[in-house]
C-alpha positions as CSV (number, residue, x, y, z in Angstrom):
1,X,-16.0,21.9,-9.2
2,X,-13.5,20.8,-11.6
3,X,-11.4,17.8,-10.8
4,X,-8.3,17.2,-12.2
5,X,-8.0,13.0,-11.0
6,X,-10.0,10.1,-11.6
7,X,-11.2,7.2,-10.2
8,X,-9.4,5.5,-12.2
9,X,-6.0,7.2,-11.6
10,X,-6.3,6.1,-7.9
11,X,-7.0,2.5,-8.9
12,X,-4.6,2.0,-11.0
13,X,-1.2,-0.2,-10.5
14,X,1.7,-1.5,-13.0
15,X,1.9,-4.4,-10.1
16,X,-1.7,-5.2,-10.3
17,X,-1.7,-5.4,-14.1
18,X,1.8,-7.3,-14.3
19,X,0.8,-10.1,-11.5
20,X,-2.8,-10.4,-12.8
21,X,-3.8,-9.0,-8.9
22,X,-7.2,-7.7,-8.5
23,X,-7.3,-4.6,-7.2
24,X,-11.3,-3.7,-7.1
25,X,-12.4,-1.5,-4.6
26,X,-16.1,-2.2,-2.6
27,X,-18.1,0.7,-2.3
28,X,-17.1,1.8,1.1
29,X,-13.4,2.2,-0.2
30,X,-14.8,3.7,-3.6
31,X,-16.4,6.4,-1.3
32,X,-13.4,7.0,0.6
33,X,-11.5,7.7,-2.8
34,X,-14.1,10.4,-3.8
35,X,-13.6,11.9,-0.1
36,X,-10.2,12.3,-0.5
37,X,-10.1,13.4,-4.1
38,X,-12.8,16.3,-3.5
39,X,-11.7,17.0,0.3
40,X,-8.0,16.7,-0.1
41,X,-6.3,15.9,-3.2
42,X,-8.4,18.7,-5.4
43,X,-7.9,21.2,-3.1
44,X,-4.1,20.8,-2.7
45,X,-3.5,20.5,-6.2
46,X,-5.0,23.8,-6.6
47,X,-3.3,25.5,-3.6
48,X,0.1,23.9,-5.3
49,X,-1.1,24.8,-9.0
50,X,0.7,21.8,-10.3
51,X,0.0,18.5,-11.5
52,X,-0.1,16.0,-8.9
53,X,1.3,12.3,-10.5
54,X,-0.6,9.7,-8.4
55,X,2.0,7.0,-8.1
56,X,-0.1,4.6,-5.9
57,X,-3.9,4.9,-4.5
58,X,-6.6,1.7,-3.5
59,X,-4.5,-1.4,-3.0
60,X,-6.6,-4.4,-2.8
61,X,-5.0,-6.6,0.1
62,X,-3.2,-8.9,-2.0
63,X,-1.8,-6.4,-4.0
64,X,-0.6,-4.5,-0.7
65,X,0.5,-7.8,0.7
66,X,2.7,-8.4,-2.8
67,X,6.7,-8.3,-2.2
68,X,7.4,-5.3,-4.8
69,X,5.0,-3.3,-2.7
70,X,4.8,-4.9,1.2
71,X,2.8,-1.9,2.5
72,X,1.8,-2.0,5.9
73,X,-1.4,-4.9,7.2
74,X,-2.5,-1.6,8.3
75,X,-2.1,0.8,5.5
76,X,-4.9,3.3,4.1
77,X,-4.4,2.7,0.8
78,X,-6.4,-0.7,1.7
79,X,-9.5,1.1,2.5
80,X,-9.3,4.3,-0.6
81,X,-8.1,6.8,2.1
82,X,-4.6,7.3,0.8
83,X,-2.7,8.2,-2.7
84,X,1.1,8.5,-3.1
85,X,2.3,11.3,-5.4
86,X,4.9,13.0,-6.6
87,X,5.1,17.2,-8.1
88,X,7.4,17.5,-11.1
89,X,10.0,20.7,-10.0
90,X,9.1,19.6,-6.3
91,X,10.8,17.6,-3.5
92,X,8.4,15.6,-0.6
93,X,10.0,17.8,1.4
94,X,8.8,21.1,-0.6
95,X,5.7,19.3,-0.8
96,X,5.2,19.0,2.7
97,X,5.6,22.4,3.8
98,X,2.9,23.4,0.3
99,X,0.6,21.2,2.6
100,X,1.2,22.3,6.1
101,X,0.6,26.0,4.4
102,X,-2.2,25.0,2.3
103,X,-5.1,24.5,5.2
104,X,-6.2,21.6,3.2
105,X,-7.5,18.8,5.8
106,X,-5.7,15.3,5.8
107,X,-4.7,12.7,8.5
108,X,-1.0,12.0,7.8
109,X,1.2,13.6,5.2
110,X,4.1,11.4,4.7
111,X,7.7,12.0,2.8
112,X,8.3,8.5,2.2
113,X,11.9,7.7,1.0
114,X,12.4,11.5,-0.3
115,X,11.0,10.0,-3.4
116,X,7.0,10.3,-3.2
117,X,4.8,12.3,-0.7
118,X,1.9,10.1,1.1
119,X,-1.8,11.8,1.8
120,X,-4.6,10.6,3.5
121,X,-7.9,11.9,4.6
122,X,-11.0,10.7,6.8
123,X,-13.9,11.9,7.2
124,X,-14.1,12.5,10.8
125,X,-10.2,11.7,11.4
126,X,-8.0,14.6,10.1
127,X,-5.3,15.1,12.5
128,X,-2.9,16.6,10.4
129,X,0.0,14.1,11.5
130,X,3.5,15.1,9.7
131,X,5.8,11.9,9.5
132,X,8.8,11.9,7.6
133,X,10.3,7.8,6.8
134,X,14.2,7.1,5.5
């Protein structure tokens, strides 16, 4: 199987590297990454057949905890099973319904702001919530 993301990609922030914020993963959240890269992320951007730009993926709790981001105490970016993204040519909301479509498994799909869509996958947890946030 190819994959088109990284590790990397998913741990990566502009916040984190700005405030000197550590954002390494421990291996549970390292295998939740790969999870949702080869269970959900891979497979929708190959249902889509465009690049997916991860915006945001692992947050370490203090960068989750840090004022430019102030994601939720109980967000799944904390544990590796979430990644924000956007599609260039695509709105969340275009997104959204790609996913719903797509039969690719995930636990929340989330247009967040109309700016980015929100994924996340687990294991034995895929309940294929739709939310949409202003």
């Amino acid at each position: 199987m190819q994959l088109n993301f990284t590790m990397s990609e998913l741990l990566h922030s502009d916040i984190a590297e700005k405030y000197n914020i550590s954002n390494t993963p421990d291996k549970q959240a390292l295998d939740n990454m790969l999870l949702l890269i080869v269970n959900c992320l891979q497979p929708l951007r190959e249902y889509i057949n465009k690049p997916m730009i991860i915006t945001s993926g692992y947050r370490s709790a203090r960068l989750n905890g840090h004022p430019l981001i102030n994601g939720a105490a109980n967000s799944e970016h904390l544990t590796g099973c979430a990644a924000d993204f956007t599609v260039k040519g695509l709105t969340p909301k275009q997104v959204i319904e790609l996913v719903k479509k797509s039969g690719v498994p995930f636990r929340q799909c989330i247009n967040e702001h109309n700016i980015w869509t929100h994924i996340s996958y687990k294991k034995d947890d895929n309940k294929k919530q739709i939310l949409y946030i202003q």
